[in-house]
N, C-alpha and C positions, 0 to 999 in steps of 0.2 A: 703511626700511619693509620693503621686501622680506625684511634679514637677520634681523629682526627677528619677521619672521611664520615663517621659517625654524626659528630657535630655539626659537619658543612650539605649533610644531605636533607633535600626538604622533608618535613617534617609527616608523618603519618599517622593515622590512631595504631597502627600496628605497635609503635614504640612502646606506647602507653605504661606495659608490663613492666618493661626494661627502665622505663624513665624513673616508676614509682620508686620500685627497687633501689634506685640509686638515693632517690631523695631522704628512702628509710636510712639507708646502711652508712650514706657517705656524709660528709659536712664539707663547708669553706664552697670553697668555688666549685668543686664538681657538683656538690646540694645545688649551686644556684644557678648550674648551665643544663640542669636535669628540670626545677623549676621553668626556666627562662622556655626550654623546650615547649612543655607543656600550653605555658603561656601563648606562644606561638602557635601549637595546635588550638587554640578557639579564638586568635587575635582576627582584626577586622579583614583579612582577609581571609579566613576559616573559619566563615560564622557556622556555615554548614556541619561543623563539628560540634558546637555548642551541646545540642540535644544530644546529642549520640554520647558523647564524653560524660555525662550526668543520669542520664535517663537508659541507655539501652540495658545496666544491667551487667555489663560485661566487666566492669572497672570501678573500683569506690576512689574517685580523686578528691571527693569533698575533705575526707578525714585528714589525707596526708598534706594538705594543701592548706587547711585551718592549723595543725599541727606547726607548720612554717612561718605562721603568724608570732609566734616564740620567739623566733630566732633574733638574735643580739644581731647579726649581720643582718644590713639595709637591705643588701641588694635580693637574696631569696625572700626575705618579710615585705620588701616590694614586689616583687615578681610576683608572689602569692598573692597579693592583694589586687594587681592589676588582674589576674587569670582569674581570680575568685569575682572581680567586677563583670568582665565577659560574660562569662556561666552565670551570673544571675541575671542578665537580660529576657532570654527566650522566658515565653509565659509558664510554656514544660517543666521547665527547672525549678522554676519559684517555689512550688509544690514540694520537691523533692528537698531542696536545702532549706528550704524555710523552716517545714511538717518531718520529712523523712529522717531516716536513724543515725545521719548524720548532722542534723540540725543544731545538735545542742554543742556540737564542738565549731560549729561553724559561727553562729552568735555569738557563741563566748569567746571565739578567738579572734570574732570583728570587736567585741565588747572592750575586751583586755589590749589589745592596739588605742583604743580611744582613750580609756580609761591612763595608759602610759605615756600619751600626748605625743606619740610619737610622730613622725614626719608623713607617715602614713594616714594616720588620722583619718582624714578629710575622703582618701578612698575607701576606708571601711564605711563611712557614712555612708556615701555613695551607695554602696556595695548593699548595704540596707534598705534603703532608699527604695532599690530597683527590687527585693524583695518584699517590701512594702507594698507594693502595687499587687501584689496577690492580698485582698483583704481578708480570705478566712486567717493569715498570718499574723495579721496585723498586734492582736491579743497575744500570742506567743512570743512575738520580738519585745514586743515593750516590757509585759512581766519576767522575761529574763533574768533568773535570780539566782547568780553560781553560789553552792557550796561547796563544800570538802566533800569528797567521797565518805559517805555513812554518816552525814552530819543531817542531821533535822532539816527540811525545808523552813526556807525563811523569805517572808513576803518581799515583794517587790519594794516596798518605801521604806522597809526596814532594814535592810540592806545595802551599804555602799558601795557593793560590787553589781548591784544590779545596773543594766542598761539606765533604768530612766534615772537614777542619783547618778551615775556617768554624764549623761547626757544635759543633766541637770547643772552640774561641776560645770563641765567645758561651756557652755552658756552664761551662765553666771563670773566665771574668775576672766571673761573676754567684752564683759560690761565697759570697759571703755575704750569700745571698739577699735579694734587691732584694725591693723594698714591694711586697704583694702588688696586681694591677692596675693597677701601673706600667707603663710602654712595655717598660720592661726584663724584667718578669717574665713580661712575655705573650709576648715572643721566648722566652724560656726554655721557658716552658709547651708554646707550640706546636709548636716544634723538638723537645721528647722525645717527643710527640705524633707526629711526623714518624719520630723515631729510632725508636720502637715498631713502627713499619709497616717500615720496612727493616733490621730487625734480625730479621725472619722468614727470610729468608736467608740459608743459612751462609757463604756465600760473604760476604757483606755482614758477618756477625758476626766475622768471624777479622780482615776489616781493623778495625769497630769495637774490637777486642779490643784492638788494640795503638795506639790511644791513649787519651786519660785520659777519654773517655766514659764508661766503666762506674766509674770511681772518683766523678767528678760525678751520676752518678743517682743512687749507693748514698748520697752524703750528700744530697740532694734528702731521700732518706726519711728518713736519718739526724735533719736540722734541721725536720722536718716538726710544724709548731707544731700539728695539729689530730689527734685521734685517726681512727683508721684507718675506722671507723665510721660518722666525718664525711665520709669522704673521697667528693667530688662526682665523675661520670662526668667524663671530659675536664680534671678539676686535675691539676695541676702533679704531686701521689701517686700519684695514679692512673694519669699516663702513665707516673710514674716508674719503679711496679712493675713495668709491662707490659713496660716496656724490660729490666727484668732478669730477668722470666723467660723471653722471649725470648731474651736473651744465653746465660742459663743453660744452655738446650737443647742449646745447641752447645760442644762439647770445644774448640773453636779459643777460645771468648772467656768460658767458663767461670772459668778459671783468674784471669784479670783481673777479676772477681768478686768469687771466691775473697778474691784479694790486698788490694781494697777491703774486706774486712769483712764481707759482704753478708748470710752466715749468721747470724750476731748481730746486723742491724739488723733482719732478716722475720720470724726467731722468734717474736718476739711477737708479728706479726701473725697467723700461724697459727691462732692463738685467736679473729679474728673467724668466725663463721659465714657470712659471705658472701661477695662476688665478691672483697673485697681478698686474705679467708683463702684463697680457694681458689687467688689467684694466687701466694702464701706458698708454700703447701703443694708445690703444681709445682715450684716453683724452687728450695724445700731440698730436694727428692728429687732435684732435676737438680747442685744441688751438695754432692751425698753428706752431708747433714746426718746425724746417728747418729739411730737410730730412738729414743730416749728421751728426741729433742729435738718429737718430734712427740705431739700432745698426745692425751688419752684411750688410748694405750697405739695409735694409731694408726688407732683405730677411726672419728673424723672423717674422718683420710685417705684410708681404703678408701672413705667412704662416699659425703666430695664427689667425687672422681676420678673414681671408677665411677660415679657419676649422672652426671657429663660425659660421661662416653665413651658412654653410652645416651645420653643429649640427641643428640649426635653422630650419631649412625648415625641414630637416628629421626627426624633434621633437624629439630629444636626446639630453642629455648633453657629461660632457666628466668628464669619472671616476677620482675622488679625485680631484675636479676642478670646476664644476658647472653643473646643473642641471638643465634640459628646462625648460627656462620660465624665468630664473634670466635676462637675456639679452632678450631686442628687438630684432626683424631684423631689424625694422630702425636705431637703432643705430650700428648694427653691417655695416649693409652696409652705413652709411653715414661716419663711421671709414674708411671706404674702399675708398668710393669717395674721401675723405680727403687725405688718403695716397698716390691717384693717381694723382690728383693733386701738393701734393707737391714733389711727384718723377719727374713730366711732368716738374716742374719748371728747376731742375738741370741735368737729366738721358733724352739722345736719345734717350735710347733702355729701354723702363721703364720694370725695373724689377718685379712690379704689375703684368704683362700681362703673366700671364703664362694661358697654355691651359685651365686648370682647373678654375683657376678665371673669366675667362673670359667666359666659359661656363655657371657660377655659376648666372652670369649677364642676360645672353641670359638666361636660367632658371628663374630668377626670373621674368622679365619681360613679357616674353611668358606666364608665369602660369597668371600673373593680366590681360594681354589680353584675354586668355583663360575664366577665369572669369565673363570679363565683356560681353563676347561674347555668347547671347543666345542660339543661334544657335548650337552652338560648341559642337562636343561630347565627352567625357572623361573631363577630369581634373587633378588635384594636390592633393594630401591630406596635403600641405600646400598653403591656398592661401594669398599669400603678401599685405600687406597695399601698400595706392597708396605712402606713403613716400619712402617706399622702393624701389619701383621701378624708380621710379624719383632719387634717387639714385646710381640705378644702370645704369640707363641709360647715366649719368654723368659720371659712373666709364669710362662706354663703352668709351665716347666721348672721357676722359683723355687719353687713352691707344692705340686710334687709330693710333698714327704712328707707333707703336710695334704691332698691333693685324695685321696692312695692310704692314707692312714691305717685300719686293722682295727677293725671291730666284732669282737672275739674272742668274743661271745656269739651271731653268726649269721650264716650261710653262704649265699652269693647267687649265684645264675645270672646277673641280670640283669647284677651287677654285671662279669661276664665278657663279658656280650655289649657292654655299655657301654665297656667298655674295649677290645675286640676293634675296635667301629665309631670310637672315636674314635684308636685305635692308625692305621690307616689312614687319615682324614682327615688327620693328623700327615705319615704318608708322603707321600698323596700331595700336600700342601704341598712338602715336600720336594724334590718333580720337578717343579714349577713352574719353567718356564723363568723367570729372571733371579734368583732366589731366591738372596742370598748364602751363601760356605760357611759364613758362624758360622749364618746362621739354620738352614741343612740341618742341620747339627753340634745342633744344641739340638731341632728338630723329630725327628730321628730316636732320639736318645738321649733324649727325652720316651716317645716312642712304644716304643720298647724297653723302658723299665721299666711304661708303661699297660699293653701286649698281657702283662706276666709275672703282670697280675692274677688268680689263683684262689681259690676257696673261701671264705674270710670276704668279708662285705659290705665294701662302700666308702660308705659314705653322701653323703660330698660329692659323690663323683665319679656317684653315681644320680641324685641329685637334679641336679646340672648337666647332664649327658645328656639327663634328662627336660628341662629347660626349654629346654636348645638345641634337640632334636624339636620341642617346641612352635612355638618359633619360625617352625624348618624349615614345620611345616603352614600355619603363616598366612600364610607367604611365596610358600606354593605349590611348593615348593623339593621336588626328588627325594627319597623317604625311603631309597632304597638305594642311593644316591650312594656311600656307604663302607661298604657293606655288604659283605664277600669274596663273591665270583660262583663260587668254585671250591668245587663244589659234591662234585666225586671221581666215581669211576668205580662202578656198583653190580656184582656178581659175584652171579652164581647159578651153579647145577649145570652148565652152557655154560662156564663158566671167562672170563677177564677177556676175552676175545675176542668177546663176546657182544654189543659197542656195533657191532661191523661190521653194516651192511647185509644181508649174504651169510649172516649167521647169527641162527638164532633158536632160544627156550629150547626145548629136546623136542625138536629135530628136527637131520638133520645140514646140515652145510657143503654150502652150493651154490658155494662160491667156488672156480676151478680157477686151480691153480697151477702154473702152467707150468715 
């Protein structure tokens, strides 16, 4: 009677004590109606409990909960696994299970469910997934490398029990793509899903690099039976791609790309118009695709990139297509540097350099100087990493014979003073403390040939000036931030001596010279 009205009463954090206790001491079906409890305290209609059940301190559930991940019986190994998906949603948690002192029995008891191909699978991945999304994580989950108790540390790729040779396994032995909404293919799915979030790091991408990861995603899109067009948020393509233009970003695991094919499976994606194309478009700029593989003479390229990289700054997405935050700006504008470079290779008049893009540059840049500049009043309500800007400072340098190109029919001041103020925002990027030497090397030799501008107009480079000012005013941002302050010395019949104190025009010297 009593266990009875125990079972059938709604569920409270009070149990919490009484539930663990049972999971420790008991097995069979009382372990999995003591789990199933729990589960219930943080299910969708108890989200309100999530934080408190993880975070307040009062109750360690991670341990006993990863512990039940063991279990030979489905039903507690599932019930743990759905409660353990819950608790890793709130952003609070992610921290605590991901980093905290129970992180390591928590990964490695999502790890060893994957690693056994069990039925569960696909909700450990998940369950990763959603602690992925905390990026200081992201480096902890992927080198996850169990040993024995009192056994030597041993590296992540050296290791078969580690996460990414796990992850590696179940990807690889599903190479000829399982039914789709099978058990099998939703471990797959959610696992690239997972790979997608820890492949933002390069540290993370140089080990993914070197094993057969990026060869299995690239045929993921390879074998992909539905057009790209079709392709649903969160499918199997969808994480596929993400996973490769993340890889792509990075020199360490680029190259294993490369060797997969990759360029000739996205190409044609390029051609979509929306989130699949634009994630094409990044990843052949990031794997040196030739610019006459990119479609409309490159004029799509300029066009989605650069509307990312403003979505970006202005912290907006773009309806039915992605949402701030999915995309870097370092990888948006290093997409960009990419593409102006390999325009610069074949294009005089590089199609990159329109007003707008190029304003977008001189914006990003000005705001990290702005930034670093104590002094300086106003600001940005986005302020850029220094990747970014070293970035954009590259874009600038690519595009200079199009930003600086002659109107030979009319002769402009403005366009010297435009060049004069943006010659010096260049520099003082330049003297930004941490700024590496290539970006110094390319900001100053930018600014060296801006400031040589005289006499004919520059039309791009007026109209970019003009709209970066604009900017500058809506921002509230200093207008004579780069403006030269050396204004010279004036000389009248007094001779240059005339700025002392002791002297004035007409009259003589009161100053005594001892």
């Amino acid at each position: 009677m009593t266990d009875s009205k125990k079972i059938t009463k709604p569920p409270s954090l009070d149990d919490i004590p009484e539930l663990l206790l049972t999971i420790e001491k008991e097995k069979g079906e009382k372990s999995a109606a003591a789990i199933k409890r729990i589960y219930e305290l943080c299910d969708v209609g108890h989200k309100q409990n999530r934080v408190p059940m993880v975070c307040s301190g009062k109750w360690d559930v991670l341990t006993p909960l990863a512990a039940c991940l063991t279990q030979e019986s489905g039903d507690g190994r599932h019930l743990a696994c759905l409660a353990l998906n819950n608790l890793s949603i709130p952003t609070e948690n992610k921290r605590v299970m991901a980093l905290g002192p129970a992180a390591k029995d928590v990964i490695g008891g999502l790890c060893n469910v994957i690693a056994e191909d069990k039925q569960e699978s696909y909700l450990c991945c998940i369950c990763l997934m959603n602690l992925s999304f905390l990026e200081a994580s992201i480096t902890t989950i992927l080198q996850h490398s169990p040993v024995a108790d009192g056994a030597a540390p041993v590296k992540a790729l050296e290791n078969p029990d580690s996460l990414i040779r796990v992850l590696e396994k179940l990807l690889s032995n599903s190479s000829s793509t399982p039914k789709s909404g099978s058990g099998k293919s939703e471990g797959v799915r959610w696992a690239c899903g997972l790979i997608k979030n820890l492949a933002k790091s390069e540290d993370n991408a140089k080990l993914l690099g070197k094993t057969d990861i990026p060869m299995c995603v690239v045929d993921n899109l390879r074998n992909a039976n539905t057009s790209p067009n079709r392709w649903t948020s969160n499918s199997l393509e969808d994480f596929s791609l993400f996973v490769v233009l993340n890889l792509a970003q990075w020199d360490a695991s680029k190259d294993a790309l490369i060797d997969a094919g990759a360029v000739e499976v996205i190409k044609p994606i390029m051609n979509e118009g929306d989130l699949q194309g634009l994630k094409a478009t990044m990843a052949c700029a990031f794997l040196e695709a030739s610019w006459s593989d990119f479609p409309d003479g490159g004029q799509s390229a300029n066009k989605s990139v650069s509307e990312l990289m403003t979505n970006i700054v202005e912290k907006k997405g773009k309806d039915g297509q992605y949402a701030y935050g999915v995309f870097k700006l370092y990888t948006s504008t290093k997409a960009f540097r990419d593409l102006c470079l390999s325009a610069k290779k074949v294009e005089a008049n590089s199609p990159m350099a329109t007003p707008s893009s190029v304003a977008l540059c001189f914006q990003i840049v000005s705001d990290l100087v702005l930034a670093a500049t104590d002094e300086a009043e106003g600001g940005s309500k986005y302020v850029p990493d220094a990747m970014s800007a070293e970035y954009s400072v590259q874009s600038i340098e690519a595009m200079l014979p199009t930003i600086l190109a002659k109107e030979e029919s009319r002769r402009s001041v403005q366009s010297e003073k435009a060049a004069a103020e943006i010659a010096n925002m260049l520099n003082a990027y330049a003297n930004v403390s941490g700024t590496s030497s290539k970006a110094q090397a390319s900001a100053r030799n930018a600014a060296e040939q801006i400031k040589s501008v005289s006499g004919n107009a520059r039309q791009i480079l007026e109209i970019a000036h003009d709209l970066w000012t604009q900017y500058r005013k809506r921002e509230g941002q200093p207008l004579d931030q780069f403006i030269s302050r050396d204004a010279g010395i004036e000389v009248d019949e007094s001779g240059p001596l005339d700025f002392l104190p002791c002297v004035s025009s007409g009259s003589e010297s009161s100053c005594v010279i001892a």
